[in-house]
VEXBASE-954110 format. One line per 2 residues: number of its first residue (from 0); for each residue x, y, z of N, C-alpha, C. Coordinates in Angstrom, 1 decimal. Example, Ala and Ser with C-alpha at 12.3 -4.5 7.8 and 13.67 -1.06 7.14 Angstrom:
% VEXBASE-954110
0> 13.2:-5.7:7.8:12.3:-4.5:7.8:13.2:-3.3:7.8 | 12.8:-2.2:7.1:13.7:-1.1:7.1:12.9:0.0:7.9
This chain:
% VEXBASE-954110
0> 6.7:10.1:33.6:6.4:8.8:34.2:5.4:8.0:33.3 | 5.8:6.7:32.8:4.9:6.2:32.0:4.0:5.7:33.3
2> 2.4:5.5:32.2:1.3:4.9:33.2:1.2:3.4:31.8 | -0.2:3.2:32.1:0.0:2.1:31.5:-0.8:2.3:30.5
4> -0.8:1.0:29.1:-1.7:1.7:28.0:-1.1:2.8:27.1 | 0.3:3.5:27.1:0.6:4.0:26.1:0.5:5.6:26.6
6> 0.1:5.7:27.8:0.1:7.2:28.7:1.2:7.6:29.5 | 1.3:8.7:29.6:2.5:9.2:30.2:1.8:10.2:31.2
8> 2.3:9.9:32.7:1.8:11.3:33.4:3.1:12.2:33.8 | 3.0:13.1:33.0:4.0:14.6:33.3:3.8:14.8:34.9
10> 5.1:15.1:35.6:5.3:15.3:37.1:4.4:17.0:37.0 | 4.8:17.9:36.0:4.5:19.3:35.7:3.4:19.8:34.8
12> 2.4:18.9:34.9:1.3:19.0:33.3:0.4:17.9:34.7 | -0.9:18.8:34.2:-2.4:17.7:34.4:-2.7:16.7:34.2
14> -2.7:17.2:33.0:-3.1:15.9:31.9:-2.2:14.7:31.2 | -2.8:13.8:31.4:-1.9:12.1:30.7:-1.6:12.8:29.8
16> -0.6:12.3:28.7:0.0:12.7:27.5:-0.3:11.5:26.6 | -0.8:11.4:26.2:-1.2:10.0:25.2:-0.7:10.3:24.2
18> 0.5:9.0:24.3:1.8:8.8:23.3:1.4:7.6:22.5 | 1.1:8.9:21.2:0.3:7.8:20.0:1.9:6.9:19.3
20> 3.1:7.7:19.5:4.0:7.1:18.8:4.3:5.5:19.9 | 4.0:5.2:20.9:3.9:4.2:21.7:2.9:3.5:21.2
22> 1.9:4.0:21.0:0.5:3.1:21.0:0.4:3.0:19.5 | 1.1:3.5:18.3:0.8:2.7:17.2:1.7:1.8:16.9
24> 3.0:1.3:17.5:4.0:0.8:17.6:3.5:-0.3:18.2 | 2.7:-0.2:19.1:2.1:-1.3:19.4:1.0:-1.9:18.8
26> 0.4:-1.1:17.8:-1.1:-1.7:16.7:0.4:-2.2:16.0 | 1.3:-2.1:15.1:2.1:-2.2:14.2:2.2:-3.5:14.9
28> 2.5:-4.0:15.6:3.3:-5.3:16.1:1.9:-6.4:16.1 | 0.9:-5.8:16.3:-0.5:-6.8:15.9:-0.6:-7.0:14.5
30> -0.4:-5.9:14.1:-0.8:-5.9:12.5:0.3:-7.2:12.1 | 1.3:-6.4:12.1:2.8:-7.8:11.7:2.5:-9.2:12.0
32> 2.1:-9.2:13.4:1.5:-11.0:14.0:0.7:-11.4:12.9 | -0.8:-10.7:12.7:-1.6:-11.3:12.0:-1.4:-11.2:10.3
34> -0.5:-10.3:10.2:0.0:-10.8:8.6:0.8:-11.6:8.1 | 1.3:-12.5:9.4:2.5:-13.6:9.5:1.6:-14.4:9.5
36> -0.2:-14.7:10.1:-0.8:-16.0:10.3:-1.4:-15.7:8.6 | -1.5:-14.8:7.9:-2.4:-14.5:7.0:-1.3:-15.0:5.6
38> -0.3:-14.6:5.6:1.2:-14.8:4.8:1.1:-16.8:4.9 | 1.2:-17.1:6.2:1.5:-18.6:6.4:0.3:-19.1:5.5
40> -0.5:-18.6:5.7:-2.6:-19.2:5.1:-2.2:-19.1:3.6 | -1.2:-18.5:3.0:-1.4:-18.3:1.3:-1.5:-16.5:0.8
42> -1.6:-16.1:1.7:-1.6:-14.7:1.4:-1.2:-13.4:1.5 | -0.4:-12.5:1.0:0.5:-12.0:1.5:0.4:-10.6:1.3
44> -0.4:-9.9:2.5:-1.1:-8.3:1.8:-0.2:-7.4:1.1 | -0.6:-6.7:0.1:0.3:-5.7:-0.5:-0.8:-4.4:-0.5
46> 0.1:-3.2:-0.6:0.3:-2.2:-0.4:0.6:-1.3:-1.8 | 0.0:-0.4:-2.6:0.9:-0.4:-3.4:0.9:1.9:-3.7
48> 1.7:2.4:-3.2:1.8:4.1:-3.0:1.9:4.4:-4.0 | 1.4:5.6:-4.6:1.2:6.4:-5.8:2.0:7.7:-5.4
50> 2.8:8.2:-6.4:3.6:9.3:-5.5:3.9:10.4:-6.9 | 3.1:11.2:-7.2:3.6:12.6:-8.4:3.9:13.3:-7.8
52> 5.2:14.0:-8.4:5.8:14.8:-8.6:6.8:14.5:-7.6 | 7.5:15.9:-6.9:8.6:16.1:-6.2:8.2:16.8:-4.8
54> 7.0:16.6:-4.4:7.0:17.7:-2.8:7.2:17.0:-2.3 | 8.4:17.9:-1.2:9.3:16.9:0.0:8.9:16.3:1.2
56> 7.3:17.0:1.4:6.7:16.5:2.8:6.2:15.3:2.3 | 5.5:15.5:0.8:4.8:13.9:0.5:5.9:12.9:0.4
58> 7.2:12.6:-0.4:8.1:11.9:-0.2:8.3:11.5:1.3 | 8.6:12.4:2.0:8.5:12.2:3.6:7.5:10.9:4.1
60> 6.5:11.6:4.1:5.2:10.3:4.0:4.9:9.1:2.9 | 5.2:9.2:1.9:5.3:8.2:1.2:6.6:6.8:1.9
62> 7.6:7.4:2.2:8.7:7.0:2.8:8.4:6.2:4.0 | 7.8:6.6:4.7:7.4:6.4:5.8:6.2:5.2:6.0
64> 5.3:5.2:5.1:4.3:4.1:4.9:5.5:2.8:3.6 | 5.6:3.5:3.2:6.3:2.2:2.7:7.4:1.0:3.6
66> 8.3:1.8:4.6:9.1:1.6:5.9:8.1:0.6:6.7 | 6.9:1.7:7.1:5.7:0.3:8.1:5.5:-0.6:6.8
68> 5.0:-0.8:5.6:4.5:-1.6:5.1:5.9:-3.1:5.3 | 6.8:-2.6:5.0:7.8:-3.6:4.7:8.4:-4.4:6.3
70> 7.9:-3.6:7.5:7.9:-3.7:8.6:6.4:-5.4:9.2 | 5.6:-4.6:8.6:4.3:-5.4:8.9:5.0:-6.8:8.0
72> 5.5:-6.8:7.3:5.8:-7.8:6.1:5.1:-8.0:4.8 | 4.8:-7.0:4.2:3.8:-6.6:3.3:4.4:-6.8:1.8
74> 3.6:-7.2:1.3:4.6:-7.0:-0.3:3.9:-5.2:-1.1 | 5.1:-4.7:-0.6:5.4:-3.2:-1.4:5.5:-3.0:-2.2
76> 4.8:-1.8:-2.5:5.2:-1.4:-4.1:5.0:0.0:-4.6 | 5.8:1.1:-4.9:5.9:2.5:-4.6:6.1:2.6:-6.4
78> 5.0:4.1:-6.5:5.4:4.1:-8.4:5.5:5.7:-8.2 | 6.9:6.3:-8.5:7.6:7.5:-8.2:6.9:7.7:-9.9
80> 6.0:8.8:-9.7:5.8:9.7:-11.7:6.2:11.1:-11.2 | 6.4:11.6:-12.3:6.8:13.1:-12.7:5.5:13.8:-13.0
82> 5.9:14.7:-12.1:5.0:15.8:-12.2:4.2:16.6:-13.2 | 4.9:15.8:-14.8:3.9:16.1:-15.9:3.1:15.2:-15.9
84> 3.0:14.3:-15.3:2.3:12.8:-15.6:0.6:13.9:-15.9 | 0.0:13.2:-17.2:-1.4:13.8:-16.7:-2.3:12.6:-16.4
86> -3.5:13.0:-15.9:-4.3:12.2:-15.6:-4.7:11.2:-16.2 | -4.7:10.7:-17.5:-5.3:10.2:-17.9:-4.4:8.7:-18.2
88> -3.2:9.0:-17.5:-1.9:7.8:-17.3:-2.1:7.2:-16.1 | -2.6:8.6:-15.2:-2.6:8.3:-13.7:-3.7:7.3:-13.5
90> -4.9:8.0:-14.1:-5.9:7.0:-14.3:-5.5:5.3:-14.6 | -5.6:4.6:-15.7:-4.7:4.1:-16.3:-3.7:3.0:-14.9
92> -2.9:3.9:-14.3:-2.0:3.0:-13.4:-2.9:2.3:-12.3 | -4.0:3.5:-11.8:-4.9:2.4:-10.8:-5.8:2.0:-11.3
94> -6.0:1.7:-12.8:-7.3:0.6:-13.1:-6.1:-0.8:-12.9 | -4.8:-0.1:-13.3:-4.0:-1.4:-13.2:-3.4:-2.3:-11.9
96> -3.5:-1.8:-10.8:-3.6:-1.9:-9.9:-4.6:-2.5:-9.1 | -6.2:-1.9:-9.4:-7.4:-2.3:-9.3:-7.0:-4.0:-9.4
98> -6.5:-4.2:-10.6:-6.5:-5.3:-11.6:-5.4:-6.5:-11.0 | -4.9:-6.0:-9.8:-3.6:-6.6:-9.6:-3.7:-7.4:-8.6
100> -4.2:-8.5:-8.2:-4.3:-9.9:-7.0:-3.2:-9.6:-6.5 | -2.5:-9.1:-6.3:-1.3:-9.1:-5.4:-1.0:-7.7:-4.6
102> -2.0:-6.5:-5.3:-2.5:-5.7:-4.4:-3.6:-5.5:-3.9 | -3.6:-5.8:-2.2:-5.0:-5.1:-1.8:-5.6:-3.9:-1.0
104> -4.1:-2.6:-1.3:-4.2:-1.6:-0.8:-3.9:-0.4:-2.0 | -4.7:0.5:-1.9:-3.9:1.4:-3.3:-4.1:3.3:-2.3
106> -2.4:3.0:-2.3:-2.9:4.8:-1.7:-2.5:5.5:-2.9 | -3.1:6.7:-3.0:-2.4:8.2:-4.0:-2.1:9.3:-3.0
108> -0.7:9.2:-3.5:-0.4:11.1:-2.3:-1.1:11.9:-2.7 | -1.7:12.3:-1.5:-2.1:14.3:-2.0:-1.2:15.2:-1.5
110> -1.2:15.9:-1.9:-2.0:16.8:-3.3:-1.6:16.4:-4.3 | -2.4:16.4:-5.3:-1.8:15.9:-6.9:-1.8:17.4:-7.3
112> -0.5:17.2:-8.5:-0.3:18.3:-9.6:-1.6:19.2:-9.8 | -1.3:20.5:-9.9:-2.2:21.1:-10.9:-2.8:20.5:-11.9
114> -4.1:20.5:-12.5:-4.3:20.0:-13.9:-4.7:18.1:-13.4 | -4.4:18.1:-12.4:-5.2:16.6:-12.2:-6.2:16.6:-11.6
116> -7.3:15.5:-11.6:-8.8:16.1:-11.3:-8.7:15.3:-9.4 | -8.2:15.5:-8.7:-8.1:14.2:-7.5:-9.1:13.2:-7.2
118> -10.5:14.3:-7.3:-11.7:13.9:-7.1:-11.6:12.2:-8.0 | -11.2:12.3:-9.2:-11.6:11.3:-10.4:-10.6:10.6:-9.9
120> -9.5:10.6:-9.7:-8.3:9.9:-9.3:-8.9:8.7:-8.0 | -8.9:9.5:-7.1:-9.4:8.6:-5.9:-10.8:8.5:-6.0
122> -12.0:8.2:-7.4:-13.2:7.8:-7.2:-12.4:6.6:-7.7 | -12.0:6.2:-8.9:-11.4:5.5:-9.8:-10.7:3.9:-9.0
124> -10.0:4.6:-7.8:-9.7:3.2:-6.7:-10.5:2.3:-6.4 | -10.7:1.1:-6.9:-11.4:0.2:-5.9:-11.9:0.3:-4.7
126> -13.6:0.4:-4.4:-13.6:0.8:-2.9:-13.0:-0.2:-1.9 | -13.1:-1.5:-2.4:-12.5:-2.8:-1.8:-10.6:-2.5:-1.3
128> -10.1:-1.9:-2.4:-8.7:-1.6:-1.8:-8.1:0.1:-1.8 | -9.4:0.7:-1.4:-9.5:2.3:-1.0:-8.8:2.3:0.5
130> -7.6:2.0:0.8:-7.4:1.8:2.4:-6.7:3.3:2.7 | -7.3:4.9:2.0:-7.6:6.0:2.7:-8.7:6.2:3.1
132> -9.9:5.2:2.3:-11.2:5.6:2.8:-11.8:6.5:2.2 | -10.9:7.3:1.6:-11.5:8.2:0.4:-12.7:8.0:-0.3
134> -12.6:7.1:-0.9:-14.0:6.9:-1.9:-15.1:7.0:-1.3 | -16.6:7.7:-2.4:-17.7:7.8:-2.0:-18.1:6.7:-1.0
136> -17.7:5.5:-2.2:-18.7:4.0:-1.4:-18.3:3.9:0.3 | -16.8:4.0:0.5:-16.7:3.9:2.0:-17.0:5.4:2.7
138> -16.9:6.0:2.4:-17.4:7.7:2.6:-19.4:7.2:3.2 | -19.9:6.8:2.3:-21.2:6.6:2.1:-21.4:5.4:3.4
140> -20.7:4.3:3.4:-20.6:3.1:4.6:-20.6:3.5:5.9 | -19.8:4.4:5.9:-19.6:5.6:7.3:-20.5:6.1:7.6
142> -20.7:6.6:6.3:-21.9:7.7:7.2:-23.6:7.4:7.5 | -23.4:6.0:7.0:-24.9:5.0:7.2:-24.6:4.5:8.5
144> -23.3:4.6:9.2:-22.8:3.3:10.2:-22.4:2.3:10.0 | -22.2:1.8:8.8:-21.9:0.4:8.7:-20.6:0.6:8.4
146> -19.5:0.7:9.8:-18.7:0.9:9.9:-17.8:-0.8:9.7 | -18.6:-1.8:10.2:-17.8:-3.1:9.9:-17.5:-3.3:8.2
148> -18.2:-2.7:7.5:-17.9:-2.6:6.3:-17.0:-1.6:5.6 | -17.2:-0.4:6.3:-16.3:0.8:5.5:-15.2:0.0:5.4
150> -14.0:1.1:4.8:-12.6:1.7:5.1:-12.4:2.7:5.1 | -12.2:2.9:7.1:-12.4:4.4:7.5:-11.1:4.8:7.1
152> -11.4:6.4:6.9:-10.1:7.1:6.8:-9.3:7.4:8.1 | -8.0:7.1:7.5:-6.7:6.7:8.4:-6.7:7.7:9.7
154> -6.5:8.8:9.6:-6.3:9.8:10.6:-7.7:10.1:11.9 | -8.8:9.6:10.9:-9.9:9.8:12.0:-9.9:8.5:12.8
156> -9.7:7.2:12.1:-9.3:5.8:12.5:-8.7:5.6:13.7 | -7.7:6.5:13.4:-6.2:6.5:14.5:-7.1:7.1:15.8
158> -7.0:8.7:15.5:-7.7:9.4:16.6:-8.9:8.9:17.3 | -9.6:8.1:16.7:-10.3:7.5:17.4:-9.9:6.3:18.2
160> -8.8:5.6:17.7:-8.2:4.7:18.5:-7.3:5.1:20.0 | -7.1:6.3:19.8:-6.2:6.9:20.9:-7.3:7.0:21.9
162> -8.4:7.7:21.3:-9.3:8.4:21.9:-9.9:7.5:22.9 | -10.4:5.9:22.9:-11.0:5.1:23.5:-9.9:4.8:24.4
164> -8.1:4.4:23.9:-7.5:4.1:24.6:-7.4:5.1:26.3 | -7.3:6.5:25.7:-7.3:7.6:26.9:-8.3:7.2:27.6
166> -9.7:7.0:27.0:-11.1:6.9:28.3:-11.2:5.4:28.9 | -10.8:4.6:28.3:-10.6:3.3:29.4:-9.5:3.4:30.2
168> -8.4:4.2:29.5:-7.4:4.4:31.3:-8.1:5.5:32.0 | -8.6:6.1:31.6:-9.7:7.6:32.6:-10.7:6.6:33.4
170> -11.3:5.5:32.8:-12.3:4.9:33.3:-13.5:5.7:33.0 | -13.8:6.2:31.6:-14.3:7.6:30.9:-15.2:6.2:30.3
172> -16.8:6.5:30.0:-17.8:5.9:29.1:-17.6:7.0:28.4 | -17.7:6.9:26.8:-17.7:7.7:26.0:-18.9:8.1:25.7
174> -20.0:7.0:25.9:-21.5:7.1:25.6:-22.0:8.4:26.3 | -22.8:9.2:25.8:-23.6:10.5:25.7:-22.5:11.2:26.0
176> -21.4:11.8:26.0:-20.5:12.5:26.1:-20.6:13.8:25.1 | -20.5:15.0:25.4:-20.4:15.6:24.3:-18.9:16.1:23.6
178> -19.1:15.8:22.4:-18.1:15.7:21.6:-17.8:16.8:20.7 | -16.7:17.4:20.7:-17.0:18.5:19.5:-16.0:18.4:18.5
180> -16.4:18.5:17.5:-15.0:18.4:16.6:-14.7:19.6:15.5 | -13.4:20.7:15.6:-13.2:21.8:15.1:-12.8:21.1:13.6
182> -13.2:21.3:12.8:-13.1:20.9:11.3:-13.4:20.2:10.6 | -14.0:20.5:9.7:-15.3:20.1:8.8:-14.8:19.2:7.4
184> -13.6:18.9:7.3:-12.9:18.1:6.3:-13.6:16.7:6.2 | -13.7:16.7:4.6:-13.8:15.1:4.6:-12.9:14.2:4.8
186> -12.1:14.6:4.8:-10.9:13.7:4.9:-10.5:13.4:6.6 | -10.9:14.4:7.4:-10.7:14.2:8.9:-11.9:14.8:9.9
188> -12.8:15.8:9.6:-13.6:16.5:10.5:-14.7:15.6:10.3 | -15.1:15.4:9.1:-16.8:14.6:9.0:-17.0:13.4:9.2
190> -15.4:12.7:8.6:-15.5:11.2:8.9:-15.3:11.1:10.9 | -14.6:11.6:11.4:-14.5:11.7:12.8:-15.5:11.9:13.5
192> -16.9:12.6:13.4:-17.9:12.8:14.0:-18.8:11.8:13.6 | -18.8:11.2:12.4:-19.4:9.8:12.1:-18.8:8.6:13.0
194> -17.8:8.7:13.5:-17.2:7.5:14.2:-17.3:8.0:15.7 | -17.5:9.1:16.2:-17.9:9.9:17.5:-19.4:9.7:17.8
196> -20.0:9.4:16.4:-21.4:9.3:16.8:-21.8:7.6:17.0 | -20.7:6.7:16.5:-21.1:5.1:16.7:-20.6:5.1:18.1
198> -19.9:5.7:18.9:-19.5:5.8:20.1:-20.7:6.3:21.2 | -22.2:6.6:20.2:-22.9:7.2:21.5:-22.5:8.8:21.7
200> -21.8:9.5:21.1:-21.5:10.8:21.9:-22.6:11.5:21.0 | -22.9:12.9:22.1:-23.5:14.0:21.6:-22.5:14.6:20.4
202> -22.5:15.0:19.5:-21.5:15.4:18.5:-22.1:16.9:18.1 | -21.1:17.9:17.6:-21.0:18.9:17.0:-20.4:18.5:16.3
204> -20.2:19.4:15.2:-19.5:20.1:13.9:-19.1:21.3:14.0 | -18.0:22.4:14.8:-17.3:23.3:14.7:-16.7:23.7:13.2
206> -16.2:25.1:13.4:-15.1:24.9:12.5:-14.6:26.8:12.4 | -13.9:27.4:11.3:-13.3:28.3:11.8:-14.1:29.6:11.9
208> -15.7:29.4:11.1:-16.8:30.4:11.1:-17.7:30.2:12.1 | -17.4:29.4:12.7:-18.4:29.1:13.9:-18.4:30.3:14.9
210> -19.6:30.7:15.0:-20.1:32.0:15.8:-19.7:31.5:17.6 | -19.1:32.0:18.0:-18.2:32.4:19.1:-17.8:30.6:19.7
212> -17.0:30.3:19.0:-15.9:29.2:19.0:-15.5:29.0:20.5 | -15.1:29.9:21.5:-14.7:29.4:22.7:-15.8:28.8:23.3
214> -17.3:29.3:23.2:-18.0:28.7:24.1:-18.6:27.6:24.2 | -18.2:27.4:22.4:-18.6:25.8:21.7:-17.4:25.1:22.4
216> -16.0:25.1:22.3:-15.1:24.2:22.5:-15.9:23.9:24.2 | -15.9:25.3:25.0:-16.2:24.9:26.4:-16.6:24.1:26.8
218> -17.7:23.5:25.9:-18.7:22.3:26.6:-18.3:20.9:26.1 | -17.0:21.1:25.8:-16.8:19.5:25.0:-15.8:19.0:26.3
220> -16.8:17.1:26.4:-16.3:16.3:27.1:-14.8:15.7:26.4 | -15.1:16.1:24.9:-14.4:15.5:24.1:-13.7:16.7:22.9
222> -12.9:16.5:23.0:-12.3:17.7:22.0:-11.1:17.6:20.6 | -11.8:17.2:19.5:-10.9:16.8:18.6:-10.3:18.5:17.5
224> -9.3:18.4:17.5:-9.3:19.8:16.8:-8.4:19.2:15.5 | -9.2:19.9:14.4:-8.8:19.6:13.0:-8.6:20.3:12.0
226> -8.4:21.6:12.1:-8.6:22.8:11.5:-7.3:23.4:10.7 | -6.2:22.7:11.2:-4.9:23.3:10.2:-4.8:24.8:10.5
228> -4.7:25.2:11.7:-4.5:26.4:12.4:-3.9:26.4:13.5 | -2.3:26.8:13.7:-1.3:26.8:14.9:-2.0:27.6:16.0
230> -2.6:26.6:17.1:-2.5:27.3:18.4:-4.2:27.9:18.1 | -4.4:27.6:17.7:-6.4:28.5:17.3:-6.8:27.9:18.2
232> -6.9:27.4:18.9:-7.7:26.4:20.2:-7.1:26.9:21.5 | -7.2:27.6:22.4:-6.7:28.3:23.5:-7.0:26.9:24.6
234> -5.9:27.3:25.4:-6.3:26.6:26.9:-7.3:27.5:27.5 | -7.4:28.0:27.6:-8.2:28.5:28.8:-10.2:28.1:28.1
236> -9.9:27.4:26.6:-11.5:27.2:26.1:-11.5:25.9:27.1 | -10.8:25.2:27.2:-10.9:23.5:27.5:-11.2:23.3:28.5
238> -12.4:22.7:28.4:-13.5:22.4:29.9:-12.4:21.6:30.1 | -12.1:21.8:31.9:-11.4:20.7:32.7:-11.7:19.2:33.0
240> -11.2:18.5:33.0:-11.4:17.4:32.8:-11.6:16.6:31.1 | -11.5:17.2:30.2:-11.4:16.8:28.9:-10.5:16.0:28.5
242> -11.0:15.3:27.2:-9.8:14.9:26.5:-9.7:15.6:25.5 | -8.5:15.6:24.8:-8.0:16.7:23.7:-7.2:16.0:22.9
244> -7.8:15.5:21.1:-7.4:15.1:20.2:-6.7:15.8:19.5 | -5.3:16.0:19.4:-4.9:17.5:18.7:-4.6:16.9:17.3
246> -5.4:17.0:16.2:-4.9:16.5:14.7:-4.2:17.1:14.2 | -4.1:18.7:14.4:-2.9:19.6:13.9:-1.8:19.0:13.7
248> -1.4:19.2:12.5:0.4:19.6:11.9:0.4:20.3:11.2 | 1.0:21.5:12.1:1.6:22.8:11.7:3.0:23.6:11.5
250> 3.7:23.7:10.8:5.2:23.8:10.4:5.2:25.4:10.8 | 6.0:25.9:11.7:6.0:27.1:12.6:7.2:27.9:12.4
252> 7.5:28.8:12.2:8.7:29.2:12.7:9.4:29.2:13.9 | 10.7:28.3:14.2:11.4:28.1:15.3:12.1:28.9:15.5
254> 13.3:28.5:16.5:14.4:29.2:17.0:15.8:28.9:16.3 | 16.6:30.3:16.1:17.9:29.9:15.3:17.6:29.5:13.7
256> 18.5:29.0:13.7:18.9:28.5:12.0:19.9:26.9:12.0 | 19.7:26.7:11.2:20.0:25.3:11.2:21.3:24.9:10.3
258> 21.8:23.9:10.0:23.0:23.8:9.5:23.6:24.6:8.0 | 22.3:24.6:7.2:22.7:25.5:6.4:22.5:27.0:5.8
260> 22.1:27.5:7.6:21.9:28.6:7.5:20.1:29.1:7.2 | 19.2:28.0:7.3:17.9:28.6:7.1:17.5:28.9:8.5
262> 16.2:29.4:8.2:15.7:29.6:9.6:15.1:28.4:9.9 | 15.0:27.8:11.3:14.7:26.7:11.9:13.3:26.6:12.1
264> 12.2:25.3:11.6:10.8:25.5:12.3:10.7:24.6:13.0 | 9.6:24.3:13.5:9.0:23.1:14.4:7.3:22.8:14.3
266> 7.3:22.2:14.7:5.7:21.6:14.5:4.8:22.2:15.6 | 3.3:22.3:15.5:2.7:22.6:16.2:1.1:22.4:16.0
268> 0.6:22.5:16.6:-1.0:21.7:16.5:-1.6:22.8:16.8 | -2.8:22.4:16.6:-4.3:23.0:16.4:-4.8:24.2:17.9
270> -4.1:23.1:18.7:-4.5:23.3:20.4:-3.4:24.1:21.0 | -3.5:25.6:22.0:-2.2:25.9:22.6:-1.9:24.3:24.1
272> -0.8:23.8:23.6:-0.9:22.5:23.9:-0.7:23.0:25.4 | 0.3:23.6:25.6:0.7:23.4:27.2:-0.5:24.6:28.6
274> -1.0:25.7:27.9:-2.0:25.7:28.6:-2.9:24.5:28.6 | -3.4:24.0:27.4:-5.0:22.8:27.6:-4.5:21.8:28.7
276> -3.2:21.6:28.4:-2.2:20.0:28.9:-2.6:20.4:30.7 | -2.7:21.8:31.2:-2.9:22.6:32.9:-4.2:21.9:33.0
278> -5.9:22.1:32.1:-7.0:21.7:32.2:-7.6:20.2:31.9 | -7.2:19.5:31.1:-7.4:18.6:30.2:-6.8:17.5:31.3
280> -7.6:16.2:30.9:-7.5:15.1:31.8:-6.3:14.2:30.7 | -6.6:14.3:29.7:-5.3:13.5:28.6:-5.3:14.3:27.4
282> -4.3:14.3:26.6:-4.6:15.0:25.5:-3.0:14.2:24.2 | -3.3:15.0:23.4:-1.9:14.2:22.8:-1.2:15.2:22.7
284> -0.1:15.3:22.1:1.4:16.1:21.9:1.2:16.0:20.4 | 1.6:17.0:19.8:2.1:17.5:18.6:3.8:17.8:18.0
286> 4.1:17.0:18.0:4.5:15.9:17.0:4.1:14.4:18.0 | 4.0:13.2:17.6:3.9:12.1:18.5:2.6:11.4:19.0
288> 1.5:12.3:18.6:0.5:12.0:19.0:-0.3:11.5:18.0 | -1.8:11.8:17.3:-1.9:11.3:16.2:-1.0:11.3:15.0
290> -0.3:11.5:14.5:0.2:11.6:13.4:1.1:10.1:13.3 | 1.9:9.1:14.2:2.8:7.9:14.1:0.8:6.9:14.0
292> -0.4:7.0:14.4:-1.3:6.6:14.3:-1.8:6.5:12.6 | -2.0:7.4:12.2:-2.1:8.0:10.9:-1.7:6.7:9.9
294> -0.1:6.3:10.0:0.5:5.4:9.1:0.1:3.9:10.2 | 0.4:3.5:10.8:-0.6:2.4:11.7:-1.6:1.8:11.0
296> -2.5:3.3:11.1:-3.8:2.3:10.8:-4.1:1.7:9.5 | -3.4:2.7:8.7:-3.1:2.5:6.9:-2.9:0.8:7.0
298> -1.5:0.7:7.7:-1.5:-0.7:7.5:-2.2:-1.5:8.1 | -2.9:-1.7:9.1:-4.4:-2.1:9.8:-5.9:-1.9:8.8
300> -5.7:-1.1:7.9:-7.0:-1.3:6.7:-6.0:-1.7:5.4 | -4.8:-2.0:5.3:-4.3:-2.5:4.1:-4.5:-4.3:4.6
302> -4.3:-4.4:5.6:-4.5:-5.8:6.2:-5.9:-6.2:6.3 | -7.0:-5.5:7.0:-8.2:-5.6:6.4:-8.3:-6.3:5.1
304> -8.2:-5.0:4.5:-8.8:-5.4:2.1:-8.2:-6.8:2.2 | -6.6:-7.1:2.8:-6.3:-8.3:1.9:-6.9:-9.6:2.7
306> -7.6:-9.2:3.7:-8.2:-10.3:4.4:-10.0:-10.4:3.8 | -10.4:-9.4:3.4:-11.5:-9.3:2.9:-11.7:-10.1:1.5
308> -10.4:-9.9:0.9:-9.8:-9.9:-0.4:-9.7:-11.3:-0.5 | -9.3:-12.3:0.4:-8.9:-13.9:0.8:-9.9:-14.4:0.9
310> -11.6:-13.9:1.2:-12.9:-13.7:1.7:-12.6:-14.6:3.4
């Protein structure tokens, strides 16, 4: 049964189901609006994907941001290199890009090739059209708070945007809440507790050495899990009444075999979802929850740079 706001309440589950594939479909159609008033004004944000080599999950995602970008009305631009490319070409393409008024977004897939430095790769981006957030300079903006200036990274962006949406349908203040977040990533666990802490929450930093882990998740009003470990987060840790950010994507082994005979997998998150879903006041789903957010917000900070970019 939908509720309202992008929540779903299961007839057989506790907890709202907060359907990020609803709620970034709906940031997408803001984003589009205001790149139609921004397009009409003279300006027309672009986007422009970096993609080495051949791994099928990153084509997958590459695919898929390019699809929203062309969706928002964005002027695209995808550069497929071969997996010998070395760095110093790679380099090279985003000083040319840096260089390019008609881009004001520059992503690079990760992982890059062996033998490429990534670190130098994504220092090299413009922090101005860094819209992973990657870079020291917005890395550094974050973590001072001057978040009206960063460009926060995509995935903590999102999760945080679900995360407010769930506590204003809960009728949830976020302020002094305690917050815990299982993974210590820059790319998702550090920047998340920096944006947990402009929220007013009490914040932790968990992660998979953390000395007895259930009793830490226990006390969280707020529970983001980010660790890249199927099911490592039990229901029975999850204080009742929580909310539960599941960042996991985990590729599992399923049931059966599939058309050409492999074995079948499926996805799965951080959190045993359907016990937490018994305790938990909202939580997300794994596939559907943050991960349709993830590409959203990309183009909600590619729209940003080009608006920043227009001054």
């Amino acid at each position: 049964m939908k509720t309202d706001e992008g929540l779903i309440r299961s007839p057989d589950q506790n907890a709202l189901i907060i359907d990020g594939k609803s709620i970034a479909q709906s940031l997408l159609q803001k984003v589009a609006a205001s790149a139609a008033a921004l397009i009409a004004a003279g300006v027309r944000p672009g986007l422009a994907v970096v993609l080495v080599g051949e791994d099928p999950a990153s084509r997958v995602y590459v695919k898929s941001k390019g699809k929203a970008a062309e969706t928002c009305g964005f002027h695209s631009v995808q550069h497929n290199l071969p997996a010998t490319t070395n760095e110093a070409d790679l380099v090279a393409l985003v000083e040319s890009l840096n260089a390019d008024p008609l881009i004001h977004g520059i992503l690079v897939q990760l992982p890059l090739p062996a033998g490429i430095n990534s670190t130098r790769v994504l220092e090299t981006i413009s922090p101005a059209k860094d819209v992973d957030g990657f870079h020291p300079v917005n890395a550094g903006l974050l973590a001072i708070g001057d978040i009206a200036r960063a460009l926060v990274p995509c995935t903590p962006a999102g999760s945080m945007f679900l995360l407010r949406r769930a506590a204003r349908s809960l009728g949830v203040d976020l302020a002094g809440k305690e917050a815990v977040v299982v993974g210590r990533s820059n790319i998702v666990g550090k920047p998340m507790a920096q944006l947990l802490l402009a929220e007013n929450c009490t914040v932790t930093i968990a992660h998979s050495r953390t000395a007895d882990l259930a009793s830490t998740v226990a006390r969280a009003d707020i529970l983001v899990a980010a660790v890249g470990r199927p099911q490592m987060i039990a229901g029975a840790w999850i204080k009742p009444g929580a909310i539960v950010v599941d960042v996991g994507i985990n590729r599992v082994p399923g049931q059966g075999v599939d058309a050409t005979g492999r074995p079948q997998t499926r996805l799965d998150g951080d959190v045993d979802y359907t016990a937490a879903a018994a305790r938990a006041a909202a939580i997300t789903p794994v596939p559907g929850g943050v991960g349709p957010m993830t590409i959203a917000t990309l183009m909600s900070n590619t729209l940003t740079a080009a608006r920043r970019g227009a001054g």
